[in-house]
C-alpha positions as CSV (number, residue, x, y, z in Angstrom):
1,X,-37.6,22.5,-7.9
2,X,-36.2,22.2,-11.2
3,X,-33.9,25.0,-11.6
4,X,-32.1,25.3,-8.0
5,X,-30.1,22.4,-8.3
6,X,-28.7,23.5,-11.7
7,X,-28.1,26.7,-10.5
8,X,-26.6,25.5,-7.5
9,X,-24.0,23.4,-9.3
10,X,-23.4,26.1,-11.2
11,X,-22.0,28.7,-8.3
12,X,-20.3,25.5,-7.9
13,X,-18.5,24.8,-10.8
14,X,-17.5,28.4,-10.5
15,X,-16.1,28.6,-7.2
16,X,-13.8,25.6,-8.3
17,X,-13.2,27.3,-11.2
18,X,-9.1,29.4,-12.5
19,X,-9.9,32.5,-10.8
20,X,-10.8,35.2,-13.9
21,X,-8.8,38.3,-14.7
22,X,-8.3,41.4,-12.7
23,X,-10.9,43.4,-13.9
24,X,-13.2,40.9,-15.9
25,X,-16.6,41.6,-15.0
26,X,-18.6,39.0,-13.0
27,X,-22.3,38.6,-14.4
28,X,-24.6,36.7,-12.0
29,X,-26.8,34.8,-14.8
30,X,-26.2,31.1,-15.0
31,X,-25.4,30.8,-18.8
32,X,-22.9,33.2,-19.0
33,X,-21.4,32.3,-15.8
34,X,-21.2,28.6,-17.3
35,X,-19.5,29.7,-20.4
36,X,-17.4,32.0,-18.8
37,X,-16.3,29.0,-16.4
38,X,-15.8,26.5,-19.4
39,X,-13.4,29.2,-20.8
40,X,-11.6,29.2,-18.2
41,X,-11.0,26.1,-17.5
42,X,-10.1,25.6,-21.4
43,X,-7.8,28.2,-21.0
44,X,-6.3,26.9,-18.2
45,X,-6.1,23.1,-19.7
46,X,-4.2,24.6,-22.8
47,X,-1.4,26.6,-20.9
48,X,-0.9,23.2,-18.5
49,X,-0.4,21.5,-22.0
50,X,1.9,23.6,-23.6
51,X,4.1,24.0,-20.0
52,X,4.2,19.8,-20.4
53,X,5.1,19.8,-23.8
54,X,7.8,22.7,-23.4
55,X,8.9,20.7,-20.3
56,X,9.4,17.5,-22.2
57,X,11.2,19.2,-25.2
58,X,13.8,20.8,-22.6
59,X,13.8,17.4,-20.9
60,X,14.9,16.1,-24.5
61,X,17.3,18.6,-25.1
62,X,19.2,18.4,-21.7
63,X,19.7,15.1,-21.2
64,X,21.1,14.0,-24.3
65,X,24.4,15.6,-23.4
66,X,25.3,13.4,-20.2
67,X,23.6,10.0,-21.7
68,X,26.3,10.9,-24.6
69,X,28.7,10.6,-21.9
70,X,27.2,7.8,-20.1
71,X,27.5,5.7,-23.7
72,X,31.3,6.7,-24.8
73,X,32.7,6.2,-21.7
74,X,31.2,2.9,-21.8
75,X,32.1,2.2,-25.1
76,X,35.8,3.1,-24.4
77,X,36.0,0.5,-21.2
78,X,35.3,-2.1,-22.7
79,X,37.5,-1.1,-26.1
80,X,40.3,-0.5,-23.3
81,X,40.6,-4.3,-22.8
82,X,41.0,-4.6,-19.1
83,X,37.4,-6.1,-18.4
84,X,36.1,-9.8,-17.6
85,X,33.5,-11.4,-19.2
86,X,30.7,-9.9,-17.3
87,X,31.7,-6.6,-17.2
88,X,31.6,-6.6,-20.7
89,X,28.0,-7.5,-20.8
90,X,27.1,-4.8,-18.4
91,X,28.9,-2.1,-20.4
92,X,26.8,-3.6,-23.7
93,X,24.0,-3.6,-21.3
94,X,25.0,0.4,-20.3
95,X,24.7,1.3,-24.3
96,X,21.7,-0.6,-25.0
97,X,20.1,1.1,-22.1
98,X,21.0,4.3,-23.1
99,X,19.8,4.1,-26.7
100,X,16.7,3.0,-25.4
101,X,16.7,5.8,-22.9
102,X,17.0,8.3,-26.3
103,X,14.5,6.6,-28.5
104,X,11.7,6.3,-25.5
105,X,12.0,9.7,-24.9
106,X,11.7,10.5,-28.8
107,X,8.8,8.1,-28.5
108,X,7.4,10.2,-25.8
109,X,8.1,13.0,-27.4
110,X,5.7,11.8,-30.7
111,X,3.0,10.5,-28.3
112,X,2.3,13.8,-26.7
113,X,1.7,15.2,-30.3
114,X,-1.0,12.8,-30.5
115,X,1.1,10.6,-33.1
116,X,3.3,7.7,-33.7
117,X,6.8,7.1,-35.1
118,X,7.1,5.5,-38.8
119,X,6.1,1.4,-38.8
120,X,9.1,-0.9,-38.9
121,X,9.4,-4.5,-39.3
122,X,9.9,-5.8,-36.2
123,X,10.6,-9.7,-34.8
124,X,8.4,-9.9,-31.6
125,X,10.5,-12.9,-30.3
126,X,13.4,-10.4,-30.5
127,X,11.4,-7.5,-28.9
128,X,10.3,-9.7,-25.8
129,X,13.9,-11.2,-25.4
130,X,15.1,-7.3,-25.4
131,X,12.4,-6.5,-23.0
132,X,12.9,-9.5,-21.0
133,X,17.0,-9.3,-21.1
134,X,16.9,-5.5,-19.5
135,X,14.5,-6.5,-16.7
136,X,16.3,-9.6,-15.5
137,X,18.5,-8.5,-12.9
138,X,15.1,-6.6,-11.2
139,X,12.6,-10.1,-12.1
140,X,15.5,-12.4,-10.5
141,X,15.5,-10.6,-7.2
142,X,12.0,-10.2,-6.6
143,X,11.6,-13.9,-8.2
144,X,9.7,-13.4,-11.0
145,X,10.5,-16.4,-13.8
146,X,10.2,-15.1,-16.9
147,X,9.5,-17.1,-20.6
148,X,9.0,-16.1,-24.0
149,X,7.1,-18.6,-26.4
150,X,6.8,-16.9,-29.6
151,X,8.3,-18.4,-32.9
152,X,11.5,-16.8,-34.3
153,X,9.4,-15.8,-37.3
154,X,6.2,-14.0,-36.0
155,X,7.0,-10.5,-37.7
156,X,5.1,-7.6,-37.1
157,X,4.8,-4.2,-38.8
158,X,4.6,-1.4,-36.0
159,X,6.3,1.1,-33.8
160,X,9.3,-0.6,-32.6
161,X,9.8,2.1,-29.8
162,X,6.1,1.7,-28.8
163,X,6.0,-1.8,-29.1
164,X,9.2,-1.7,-26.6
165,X,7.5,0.2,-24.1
166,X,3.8,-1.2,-23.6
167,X,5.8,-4.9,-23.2
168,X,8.4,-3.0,-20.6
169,X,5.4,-1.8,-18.5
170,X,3.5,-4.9,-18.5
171,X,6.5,-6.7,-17.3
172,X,7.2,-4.0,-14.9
173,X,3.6,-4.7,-13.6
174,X,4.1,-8.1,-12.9
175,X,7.3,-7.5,-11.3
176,X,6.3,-5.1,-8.9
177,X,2.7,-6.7,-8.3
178,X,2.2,-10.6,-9.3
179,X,5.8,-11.8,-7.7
180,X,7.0,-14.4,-6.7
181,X,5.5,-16.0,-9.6
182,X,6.1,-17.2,-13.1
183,X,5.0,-15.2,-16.3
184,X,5.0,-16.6,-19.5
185,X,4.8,-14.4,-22.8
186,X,3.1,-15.6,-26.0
187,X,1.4,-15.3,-28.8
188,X,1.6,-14.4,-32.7
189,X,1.2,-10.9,-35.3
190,X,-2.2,-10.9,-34.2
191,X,-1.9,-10.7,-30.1
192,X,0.7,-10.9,-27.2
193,X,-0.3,-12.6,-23.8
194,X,1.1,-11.7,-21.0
195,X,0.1,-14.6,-18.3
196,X,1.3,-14.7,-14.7
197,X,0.3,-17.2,-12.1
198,X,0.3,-14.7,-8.9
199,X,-2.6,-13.2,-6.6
200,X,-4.1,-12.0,-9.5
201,X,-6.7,-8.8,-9.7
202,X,-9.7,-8.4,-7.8
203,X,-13.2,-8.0,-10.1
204,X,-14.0,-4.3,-8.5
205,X,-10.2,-3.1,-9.4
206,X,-10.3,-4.7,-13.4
207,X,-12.4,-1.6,-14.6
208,X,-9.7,0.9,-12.6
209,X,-6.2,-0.1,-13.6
210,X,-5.6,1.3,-16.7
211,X,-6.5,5.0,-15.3
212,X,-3.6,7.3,-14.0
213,X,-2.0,7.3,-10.8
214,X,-4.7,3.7,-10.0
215,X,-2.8,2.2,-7.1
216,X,-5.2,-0.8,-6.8
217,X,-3.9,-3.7,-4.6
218,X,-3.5,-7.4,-5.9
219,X,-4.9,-9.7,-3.6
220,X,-2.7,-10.2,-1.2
221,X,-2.6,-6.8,-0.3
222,X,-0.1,-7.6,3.0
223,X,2.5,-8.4,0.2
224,X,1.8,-5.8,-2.3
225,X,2.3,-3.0,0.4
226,X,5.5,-3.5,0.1
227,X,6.5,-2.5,-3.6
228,X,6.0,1.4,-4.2
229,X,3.1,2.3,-6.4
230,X,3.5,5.3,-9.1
231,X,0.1,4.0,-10.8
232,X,1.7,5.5,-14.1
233,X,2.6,2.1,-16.1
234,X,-0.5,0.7,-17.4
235,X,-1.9,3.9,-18.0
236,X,1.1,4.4,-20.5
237,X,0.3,0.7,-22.0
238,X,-3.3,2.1,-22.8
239,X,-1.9,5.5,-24.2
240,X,0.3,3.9,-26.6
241,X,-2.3,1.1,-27.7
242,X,-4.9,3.9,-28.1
243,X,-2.6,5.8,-30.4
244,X,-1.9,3.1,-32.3
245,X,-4.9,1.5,-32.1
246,X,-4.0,-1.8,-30.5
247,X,-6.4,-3.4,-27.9
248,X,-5.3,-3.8,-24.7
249,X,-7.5,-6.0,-22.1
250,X,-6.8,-8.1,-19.2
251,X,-8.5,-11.2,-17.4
252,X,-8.2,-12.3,-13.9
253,X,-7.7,-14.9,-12.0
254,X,-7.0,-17.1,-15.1
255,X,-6.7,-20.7,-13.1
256,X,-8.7,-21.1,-9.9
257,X,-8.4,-17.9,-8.0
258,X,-4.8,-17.1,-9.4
259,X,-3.1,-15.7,-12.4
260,X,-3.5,-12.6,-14.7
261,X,-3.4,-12.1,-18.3
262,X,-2.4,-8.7,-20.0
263,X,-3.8,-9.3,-24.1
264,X,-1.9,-6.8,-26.4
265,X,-4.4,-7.1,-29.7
266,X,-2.3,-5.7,-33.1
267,X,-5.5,-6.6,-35.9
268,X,-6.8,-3.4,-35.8
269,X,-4.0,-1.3,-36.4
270,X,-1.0,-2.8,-37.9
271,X,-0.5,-5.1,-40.6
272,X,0.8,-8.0,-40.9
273,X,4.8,-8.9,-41.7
């Protein structure tokens, strides 16, 4: 009674188990067909690492040639003369986007490692403006009104990149999930709030969202249906918090049976500016 359970689970394990060499022995006995599982599946996990990483470097490698192009180009346009107002803003906008483009993926590319780029003083009103400024255009047409209120001098010493990319994903969020609504972007060196007044999230999806490839509905799940779901963004926020050992939570609703709030906590792991 004891034992047949186990054992079943074992044959189990096994048949959903990397299939072994050619010409590995197979031993029937459940300890070494455990261990010889758990190898394998170690094994496996390893090489599907070091394919990701190899993948990413390439990634790296190849696309710094067109985005090179992408930014001179730009650069000469709008040294050329012949451009309004606003089309001078976009091609500033162009360049900015692609030296973000180049430092995420540098980010990215110290994040796999398991480690984080050099601290920098950073001015979180600034960051959030940045964040906010290349997700306008996207927040305007799905109607998402979007404020900062942090003081000009709240510093912060940290991972500028990182810092760039948890608040672009949280934004992202609230674009894609809590519009139309309002979001409003606070705090000090010790936390950001993010605090939207739409559907908010349910009680029994909280404990889910931060997982990978989590495509949990808001509330009004009629509306959210509509926005495609990669279920990759908040997983990313927790990543990079993790690493750096920030504290991510969130709290929902916040008024009545509305509203969400996305707490970015810095005490733990950064000092102060």
């Amino acid at each position: 009674l004891a034992v047949a359970p186990i054992v079943e689970a074992t044959r189990v394990i096994a048949r959903l188990s990397p299939e072994p060499p050619a010409g590995l022995p197979t031993r029937r006995d459940e300890a070494t067909m455990l261990l010889e599982t758990y190898n394998r599946f170690r094994d496996g996990a390893a090489e599907t690492v070091a394919r990701e990483r190899e993948f990413a470097a390439n990634l790296n490698h190849e696309i710094r040639t067109p985005l090179t192009t992408i930014r001179t180009d730009a650069e000469l346009m709008a040294l050329e003369g012949h451009t309004t107002a606003s089309q001078d803003e976009r091609l500033a906008r162009i360049v900015r986007s692609v030296d973000d483009i180049i430092a995420t993926t540098e980010s990215t590319m110290s994040s796999s490692a398991g480690h984080g780029a050099r601290s920098e003083l950073v001015n979180l009103r600034d960051c959030l403006l940045s964040v906010i400024a290349a997700l306008a255009d996207r927040a305007g047409a799905q109607r998402l009104r979007l404020t900062v209120d942090i003081s000009a001098a709240e510093t912060l010493h940290a991972d500028r990149q990182a810092l760039l990319t948890v608040c672009r994903n949280i934004v992202r969020n609230a674009i894609e999930h809590a519009a139309p609504a309002a979001l409003v972007v606070s705090g000090d060196r010790h936390a950001i709030r993010f605090t939207d007044d739409g559907p908010g999230i349910s009680a029994a999806a909280q404990p889910w969202i931060f997982e990978r490839f989590h495509q949990g509905h808001r509330r009004d799940d009629a509306q959210a249906d509509a926005a495609p779901r990669r279920g990759l963004g908040l997983a990313i926020v927790r990543r990079l918090c993790d690493l750096h050992e920030w504290r991510v939570c969130v709290g929902s609703p916040v008024v009545g049976d509305r509203g969400t709030t996305f707490e970015i906590r810095f005490d733990a792991g950064a000092t102060d500016g």
